[in-house]
C-alpha positions as CSV (number, residue, x, y, z in Angstrom):
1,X,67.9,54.8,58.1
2,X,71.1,54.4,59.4
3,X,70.8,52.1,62.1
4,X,75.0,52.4,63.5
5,X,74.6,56.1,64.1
6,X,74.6,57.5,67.4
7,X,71.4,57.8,69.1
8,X,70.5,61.4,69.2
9,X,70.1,61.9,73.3
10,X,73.7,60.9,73.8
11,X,75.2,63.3,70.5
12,X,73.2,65.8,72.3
13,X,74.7,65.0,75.8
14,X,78.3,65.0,74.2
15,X,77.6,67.9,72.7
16,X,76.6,69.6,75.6
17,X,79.4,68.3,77.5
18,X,81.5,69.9,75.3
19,X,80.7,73.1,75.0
20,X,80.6,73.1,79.1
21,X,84.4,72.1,79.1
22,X,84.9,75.1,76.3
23,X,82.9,77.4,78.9
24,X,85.0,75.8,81.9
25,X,88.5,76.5,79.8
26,X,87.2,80.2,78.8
27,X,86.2,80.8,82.1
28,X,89.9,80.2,83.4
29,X,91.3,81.8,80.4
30,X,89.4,84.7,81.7
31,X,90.4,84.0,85.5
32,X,93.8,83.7,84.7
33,X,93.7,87.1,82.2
34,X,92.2,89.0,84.3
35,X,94.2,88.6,87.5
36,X,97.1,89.3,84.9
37,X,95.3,92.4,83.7
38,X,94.2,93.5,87.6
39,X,97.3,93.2,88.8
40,X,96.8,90.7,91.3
41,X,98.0,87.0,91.8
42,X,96.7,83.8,90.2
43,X,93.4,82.4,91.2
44,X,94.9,79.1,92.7
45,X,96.9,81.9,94.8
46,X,94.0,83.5,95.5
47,X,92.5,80.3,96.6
48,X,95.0,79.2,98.4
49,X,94.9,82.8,100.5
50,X,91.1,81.2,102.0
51,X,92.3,78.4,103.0
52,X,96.0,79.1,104.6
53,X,96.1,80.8,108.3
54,X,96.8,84.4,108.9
55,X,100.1,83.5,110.4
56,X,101.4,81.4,107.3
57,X,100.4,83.5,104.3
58,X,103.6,85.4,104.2
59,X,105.1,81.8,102.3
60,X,102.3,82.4,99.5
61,X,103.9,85.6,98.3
62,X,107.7,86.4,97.0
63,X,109.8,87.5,100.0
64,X,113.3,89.2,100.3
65,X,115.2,88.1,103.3
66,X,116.1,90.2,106.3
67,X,119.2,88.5,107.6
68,X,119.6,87.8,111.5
69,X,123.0,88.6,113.2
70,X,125.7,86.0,113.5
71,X,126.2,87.7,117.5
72,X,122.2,87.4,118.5
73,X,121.4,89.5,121.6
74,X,120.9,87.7,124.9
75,X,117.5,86.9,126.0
76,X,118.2,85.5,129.6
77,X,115.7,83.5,131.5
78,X,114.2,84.9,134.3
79,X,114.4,82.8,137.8
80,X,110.6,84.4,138.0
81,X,108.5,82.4,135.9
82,X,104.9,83.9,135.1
83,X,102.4,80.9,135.5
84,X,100.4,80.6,132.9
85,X,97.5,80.1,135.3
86,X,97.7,83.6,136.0
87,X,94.0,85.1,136.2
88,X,93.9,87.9,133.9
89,X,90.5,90.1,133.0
90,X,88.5,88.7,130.0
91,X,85.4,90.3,129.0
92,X,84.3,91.0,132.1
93,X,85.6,87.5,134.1
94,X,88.8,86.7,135.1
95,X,89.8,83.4,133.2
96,X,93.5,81.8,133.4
97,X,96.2,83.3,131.1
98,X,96.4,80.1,129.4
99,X,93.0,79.7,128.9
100,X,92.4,83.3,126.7
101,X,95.8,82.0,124.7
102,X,94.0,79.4,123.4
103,X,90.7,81.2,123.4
104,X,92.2,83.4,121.2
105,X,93.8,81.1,118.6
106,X,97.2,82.6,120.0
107,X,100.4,80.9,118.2
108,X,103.3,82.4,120.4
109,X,103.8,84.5,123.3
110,X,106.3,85.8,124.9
111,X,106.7,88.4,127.7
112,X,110.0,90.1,129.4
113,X,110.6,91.9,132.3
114,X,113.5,94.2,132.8
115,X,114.8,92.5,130.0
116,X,114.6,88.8,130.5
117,X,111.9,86.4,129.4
118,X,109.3,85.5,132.2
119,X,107.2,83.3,130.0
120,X,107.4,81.9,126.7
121,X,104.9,79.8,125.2
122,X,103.8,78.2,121.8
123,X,100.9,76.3,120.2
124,X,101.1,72.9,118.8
125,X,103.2,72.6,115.6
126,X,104.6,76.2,116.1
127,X,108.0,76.6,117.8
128,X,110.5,79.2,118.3
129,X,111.7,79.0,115.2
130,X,108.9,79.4,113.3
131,X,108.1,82.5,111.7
132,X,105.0,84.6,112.0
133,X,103.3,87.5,109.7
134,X,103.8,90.7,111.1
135,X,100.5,92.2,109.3
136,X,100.4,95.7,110.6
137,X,102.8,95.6,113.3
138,X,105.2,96.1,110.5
139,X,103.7,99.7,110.2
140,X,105.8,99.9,114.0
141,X,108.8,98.9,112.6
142,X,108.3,101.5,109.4
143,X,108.2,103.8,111.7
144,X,111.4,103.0,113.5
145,X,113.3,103.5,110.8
146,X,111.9,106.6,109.6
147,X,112.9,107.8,112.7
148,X,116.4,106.7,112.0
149,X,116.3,108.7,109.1
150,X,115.0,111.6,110.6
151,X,117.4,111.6,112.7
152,X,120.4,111.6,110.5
153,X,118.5,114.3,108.5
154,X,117.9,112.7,105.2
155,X,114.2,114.5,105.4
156,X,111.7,115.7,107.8
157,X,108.1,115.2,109.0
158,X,107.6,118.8,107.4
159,X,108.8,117.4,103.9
160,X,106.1,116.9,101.3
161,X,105.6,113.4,99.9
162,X,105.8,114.6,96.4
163,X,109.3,116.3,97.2
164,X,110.9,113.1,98.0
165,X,109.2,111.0,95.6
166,X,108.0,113.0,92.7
167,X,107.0,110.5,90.4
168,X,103.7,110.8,92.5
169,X,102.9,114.4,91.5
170,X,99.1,114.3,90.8
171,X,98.2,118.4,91.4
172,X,95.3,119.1,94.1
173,X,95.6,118.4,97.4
174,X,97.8,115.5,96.8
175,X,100.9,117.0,96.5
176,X,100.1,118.8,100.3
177,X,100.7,115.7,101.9
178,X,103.9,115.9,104.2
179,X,105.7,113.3,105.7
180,X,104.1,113.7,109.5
181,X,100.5,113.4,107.7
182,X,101.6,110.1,106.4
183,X,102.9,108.7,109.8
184,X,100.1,109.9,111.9
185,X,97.5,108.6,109.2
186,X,96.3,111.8,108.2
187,X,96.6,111.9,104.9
188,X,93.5,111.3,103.6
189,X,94.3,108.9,100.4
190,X,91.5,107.5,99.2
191,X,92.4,104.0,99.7
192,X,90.1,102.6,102.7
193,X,90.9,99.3,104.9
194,X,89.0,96.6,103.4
195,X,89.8,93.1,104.5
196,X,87.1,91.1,102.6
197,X,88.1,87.4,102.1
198,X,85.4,87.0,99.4
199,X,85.8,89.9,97.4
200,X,89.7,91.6,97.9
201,X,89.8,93.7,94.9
202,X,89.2,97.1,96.6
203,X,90.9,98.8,99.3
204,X,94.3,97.8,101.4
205,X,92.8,94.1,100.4
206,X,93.7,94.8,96.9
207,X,96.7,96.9,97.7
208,X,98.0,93.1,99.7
209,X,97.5,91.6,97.1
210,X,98.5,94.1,94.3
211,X,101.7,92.4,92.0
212,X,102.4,95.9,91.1
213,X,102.2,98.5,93.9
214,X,103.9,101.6,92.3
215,X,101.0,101.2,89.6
216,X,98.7,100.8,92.2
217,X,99.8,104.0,94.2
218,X,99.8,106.1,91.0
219,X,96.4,105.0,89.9
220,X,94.9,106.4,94.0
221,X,96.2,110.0,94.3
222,X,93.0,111.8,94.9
223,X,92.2,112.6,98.8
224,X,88.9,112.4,100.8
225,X,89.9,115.2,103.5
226,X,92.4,117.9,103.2
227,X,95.9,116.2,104.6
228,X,96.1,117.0,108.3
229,X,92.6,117.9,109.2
230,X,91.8,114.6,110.0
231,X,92.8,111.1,110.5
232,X,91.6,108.1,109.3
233,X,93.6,104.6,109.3
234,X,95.1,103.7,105.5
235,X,97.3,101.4,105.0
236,X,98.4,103.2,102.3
237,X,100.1,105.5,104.1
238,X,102.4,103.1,105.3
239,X,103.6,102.1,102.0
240,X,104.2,105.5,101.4
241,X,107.0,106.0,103.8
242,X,108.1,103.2,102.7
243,X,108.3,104.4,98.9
244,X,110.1,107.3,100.6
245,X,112.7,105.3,102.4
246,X,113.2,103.2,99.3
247,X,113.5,106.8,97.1
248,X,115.7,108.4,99.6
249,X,117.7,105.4,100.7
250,X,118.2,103.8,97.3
251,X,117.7,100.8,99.1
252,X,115.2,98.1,99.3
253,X,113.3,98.1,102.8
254,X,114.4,94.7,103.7
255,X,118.0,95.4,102.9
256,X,117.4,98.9,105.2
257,X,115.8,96.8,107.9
258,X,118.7,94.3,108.0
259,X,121.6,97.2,108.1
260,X,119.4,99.5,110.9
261,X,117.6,97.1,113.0
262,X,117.9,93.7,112.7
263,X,121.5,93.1,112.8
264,X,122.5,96.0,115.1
265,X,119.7,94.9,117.8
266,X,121.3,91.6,117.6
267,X,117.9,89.6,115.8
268,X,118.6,85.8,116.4
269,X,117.1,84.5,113.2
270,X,116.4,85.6,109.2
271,X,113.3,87.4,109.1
272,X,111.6,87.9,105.8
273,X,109.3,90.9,104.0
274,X,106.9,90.0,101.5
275,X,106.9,91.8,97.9
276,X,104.1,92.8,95.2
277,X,106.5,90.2,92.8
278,X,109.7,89.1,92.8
279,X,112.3,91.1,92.5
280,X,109.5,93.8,93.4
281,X,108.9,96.4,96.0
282,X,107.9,95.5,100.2
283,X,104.7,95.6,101.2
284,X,105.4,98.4,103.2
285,X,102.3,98.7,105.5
286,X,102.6,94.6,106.8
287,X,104.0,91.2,106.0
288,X,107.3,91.3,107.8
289,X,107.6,87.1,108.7
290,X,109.7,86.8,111.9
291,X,110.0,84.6,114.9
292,X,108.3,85.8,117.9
293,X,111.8,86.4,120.2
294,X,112.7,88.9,117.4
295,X,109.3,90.4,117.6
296,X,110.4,90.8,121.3
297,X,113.6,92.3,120.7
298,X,111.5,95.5,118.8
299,X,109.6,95.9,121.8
300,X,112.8,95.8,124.0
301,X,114.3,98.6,121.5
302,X,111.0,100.8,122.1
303,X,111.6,100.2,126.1
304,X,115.5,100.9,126.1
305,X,114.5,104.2,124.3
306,X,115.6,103.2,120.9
307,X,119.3,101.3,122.5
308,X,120.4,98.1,121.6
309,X,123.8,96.3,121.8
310,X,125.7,98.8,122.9
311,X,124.3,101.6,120.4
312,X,121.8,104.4,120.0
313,X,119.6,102.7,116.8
314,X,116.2,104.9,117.0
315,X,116.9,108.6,118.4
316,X,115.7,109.2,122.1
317,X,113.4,111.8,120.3
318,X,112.0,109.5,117.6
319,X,110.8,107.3,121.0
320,X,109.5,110.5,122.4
321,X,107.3,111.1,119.6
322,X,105.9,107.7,118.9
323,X,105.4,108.2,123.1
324,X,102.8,111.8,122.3
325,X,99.8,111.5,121.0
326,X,99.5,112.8,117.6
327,X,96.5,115.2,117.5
328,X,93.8,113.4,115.9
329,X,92.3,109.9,116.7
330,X,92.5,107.2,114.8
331,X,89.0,104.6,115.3
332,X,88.8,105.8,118.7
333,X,92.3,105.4,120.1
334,X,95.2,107.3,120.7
335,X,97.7,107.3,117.7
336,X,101.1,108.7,117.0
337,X,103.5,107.7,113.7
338,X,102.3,104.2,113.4
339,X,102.2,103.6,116.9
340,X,98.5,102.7,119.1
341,X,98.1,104.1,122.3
342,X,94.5,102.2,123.2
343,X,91.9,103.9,125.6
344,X,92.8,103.8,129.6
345,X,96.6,103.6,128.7
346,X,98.6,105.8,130.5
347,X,102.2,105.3,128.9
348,X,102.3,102.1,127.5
349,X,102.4,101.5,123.5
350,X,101.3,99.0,121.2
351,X,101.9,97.9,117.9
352,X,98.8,95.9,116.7
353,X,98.1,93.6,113.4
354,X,95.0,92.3,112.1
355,X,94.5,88.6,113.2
356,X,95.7,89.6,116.7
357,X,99.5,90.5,116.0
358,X,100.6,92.5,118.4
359,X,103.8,94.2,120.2
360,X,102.7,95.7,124.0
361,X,105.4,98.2,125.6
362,X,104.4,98.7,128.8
363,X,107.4,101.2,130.1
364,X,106.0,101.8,133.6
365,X,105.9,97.9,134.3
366,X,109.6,97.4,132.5
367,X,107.7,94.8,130.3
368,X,107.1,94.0,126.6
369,X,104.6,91.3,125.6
370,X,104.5,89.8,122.1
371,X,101.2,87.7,121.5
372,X,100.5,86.7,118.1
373,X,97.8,84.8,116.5
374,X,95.1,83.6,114.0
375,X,92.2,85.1,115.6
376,X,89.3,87.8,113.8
377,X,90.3,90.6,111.9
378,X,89.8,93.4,114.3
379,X,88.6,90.8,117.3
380,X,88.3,91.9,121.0
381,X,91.9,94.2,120.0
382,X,90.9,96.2,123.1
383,X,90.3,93.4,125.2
384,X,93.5,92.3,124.5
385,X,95.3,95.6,125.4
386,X,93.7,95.5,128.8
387,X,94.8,91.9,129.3
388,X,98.5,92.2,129.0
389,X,98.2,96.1,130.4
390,X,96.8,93.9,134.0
391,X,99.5,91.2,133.3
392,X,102.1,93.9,132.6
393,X,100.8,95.6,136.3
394,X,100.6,92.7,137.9
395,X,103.9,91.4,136.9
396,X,105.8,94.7,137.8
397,X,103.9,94.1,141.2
398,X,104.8,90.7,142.2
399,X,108.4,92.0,142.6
C-alpha cells in the first residue's frame, strides 16, 4: 500500500473540479462561437445590455458621429416660465408636472412655445449635455429625410423597394412592396416587434442587436399580408428606407443626417447613430444618441413646416403628409410615414420611442414637448400623449 498517495475523496474532488472548469471553458467557447455564428454581440455585451439604462445603451454599440453646427440655432428663454407644479391629468387624477416626471423615470424635458423654451428640466446626473437614445423616435427623423429626398425626386412613395435596392429581390410578394408601404408600416415583413430582455434573438430585438443587418434583412424577405392591405408596426421597415437612402444617396445615414438636418437646422451639439459594427451600416429604425435641445429643434422643424435657419429643409408637402392619416391603423392609433397621431388628437403629432422617448408637436398650441426617459417598454404611451396634449392646451391658454 502506498501510504503518500492521495486519498481517493480528494482525487475524486479534483477530478471533478476539473472537468467543471473544462465544461465552464466549453461553455464560453460555445457562448462566444455562437454569438459570432448568430450574428450578434458578445455575451459580456449582451450582459452588459441588462444591466445599462435605456437611455445609455447607445455607448455599448459602435456609433458614427452626426456633427452639430459651429452656428447653433437660438433657443431663447421665455420671460413665461411653466412651473413645474403645474397639475396635469394622470391616470385619472391631476398630480404636479413634476411629480409624473419623476413618476415616470423621465431624464430630460423640455417644452417651447412659439419657439422659445418655457421649461427645461433634468434628472440627477443628466444635464444638457448629455446625450439620450432616440429608440424609435429615430423612425421620425427617417422619415424627414425621405421626405427630403422625395422632394428633390431621387424616388417616390410609388417606387418598389426592390427597384431601389435590388439586392433584396426574393420573388413573391416581396418584391410588391413600395416605398409608401414601408413608411406607413404596411409592408407586412415578417419581422415582428419583440423586445424581450431575456431572450432577444427573434424579432426587431435581434434585428438591435444584429452585427450584420444586410444579412439579417436578406435572410427575412417573406411577408405575412399582401403589402398595403394592412398595417402592422415593424421596425424593419424602418431600416428599409434607410437601406434605400443609403442605396440611393451613396451615403451613410449619419453622414446624410449631418448634411440635411443637423447642420442646416443649426443642432448645437454632435449627435451620434449607432451601427450593426464598425465601420457598418445605422440602425436605421432607432438609436440616434442626441441631447434633448436638439431633440427640440426636430420638433421645432415639424412646427415651422419643415423651415429652419432661414431655409426650406423638409418640403411643406412632406409635413403635410406626415400631418394625414395614412389609411390603416397601426395598434390602435392614427399613423402616417413614421409619424403617431394617438387617439383624441386633433392635429398634433408625435414621435414616440420605447422606454418613453418621445417628440410632441402640438401645432394648434405653437408648442413642442420633448420628454425622454427610462420608463416600461410600451408604459402608459397614451397617458403620456394626453399629458403634454393638456400641458400643450393649457400653455397656449395662459397667454
Amino acid at each position: 500500500m502506498d501510504l503518500e498517495a492521495e486519498p481517493r475523496p480528494r482525487r475524486r474532488w479534483r477530478r471533478r473540479l476539473v472537468a467543471t472548469f473544462v465544461f465552464i471553458v466549453a461553455l464560453v467557447a460555445a457562448a462566444y462561437g455562437g454569438a459570432a455564428l448568430a450574428h450578434v454581440p458578445s455575451p459580456p455585451t449582451i450582459v452588459k445590455l441588462l444591466t445599462t439604462a435605456p437611455s445609455e445603451q447607445g455607448q455599448l454599440f459602435a456609433a458614427r458621429t452626426v456633427a452639430g453646427s459651429t452656428s447653433p440655432s437660438d433657443l431663447p428663454e421665455s420671460a413665461d416660465e411653466l412651473d413645474l407644479s403645474t397639475p396635469v391629468p394622470w391616470k385619472g387624477k391631476d398630480l404636479a408636472l413634476s411629480d409624473v416626471l419623476v413618476t415616470t423615470n423621465t431624464n430630460a424635458f423640455v417644452v417651447l412655445h412659439e419657439g422659445q423654451v418655457v421649461q427645461e428640466w433634468y434628472a440627477d446626473g443628466q444635464t444638457a449635455s448629455t446625450r439620450f437614445s432616440s429608440w424609435s423616435v429615430a423612425k421620425s427623423v427617417i422619415s424627414l429625410l425621405v421626405g427630403q429626398a422625395i422632394g428633390r425626386g431621387e424616388f417616390s412613395e410609388d417606387d418598389r423597394l426592390v427597384d431601389l435596392v435590388p439586392d433584396l429581390k426574393a420573388g413573391g410578394a416581396y418584391d410588391d412592396i413600395t416605398v409608401r408601404d414601408l413608411l406607413d408600416m404596411a409592408s407586412g415583413v415578417d419581422v415582428p416587434e419583440n423586445y424581450r430582455e431575456y431572450w432577444p434573438f427573434t424579432g426587431t430585438a435581434r434585428l438591435f442587436l444584429s452585427t450584420d443587418l444586410p444579412g439579417y434583412i436578406q435572410a427575412h424577405r417573406t411577408v405575412t399580408f399582401a403589402p398595403g392591405s394592412d398595417a402592422s408596426y415593424r421596425s424593419v421597415d424602418t431600416q428599409l428606407l434607410g437601406m434605400i437612402l443609403t442605396e440611393v444617396e451613396g451615403k451613410p445615414l449619419s453622414e446624410l443626417l449631418t448634411e440635411r438636418l443637423w447642420q442646416p437646422m443649426g443642432a448645437e451639439a454632435d449627435a451620434t447613430w449607432n451601427l450593426d459594427h464598425d465601420g457598418g451600416l445605422e440602425k436605421a429604425f432607432c438609436c440616434i444618441n442626441a441631447v434633448a435641445r436638439d431633440y427640440a429643434r426636430i420638433g421645432q422643424l415639424v412646427l415651422d413646416h419643415g423651415q429652419a435657419g432661414g431655409q426650406q429643409l423638409v418640403p411643406t408637402a412632406w409635413i403635410d403628409r406626415i400631418s394625414a392619416l395614412a389609411p390603416h391603423e397601426v395598434s390602435g392609433w392614427g399613423y402616417s410615414a413614421q409619424w403617431w397621431h394617438a387617439p383624441g388628437s386633433d392635429d398634433d403629432l408625435t414621435a414616440v420611442g420605447v422606454y418613453g422617448q418621445y417628440i410632441y408637436v402640438n401645432p394648434a398650441a405653437d408648442t413642442v414637448i420633448v420628454k425622454l426617459s427610462d420608463y416600461g417598454t410600451e408604459q402608459d404611451e397614451l397617458e403620456t400623449v394626453d399629458m403634454m396634449r393638456a400641458l400643450a392646451a393649457g400653455i397656449a391658454g395662459a397667454e
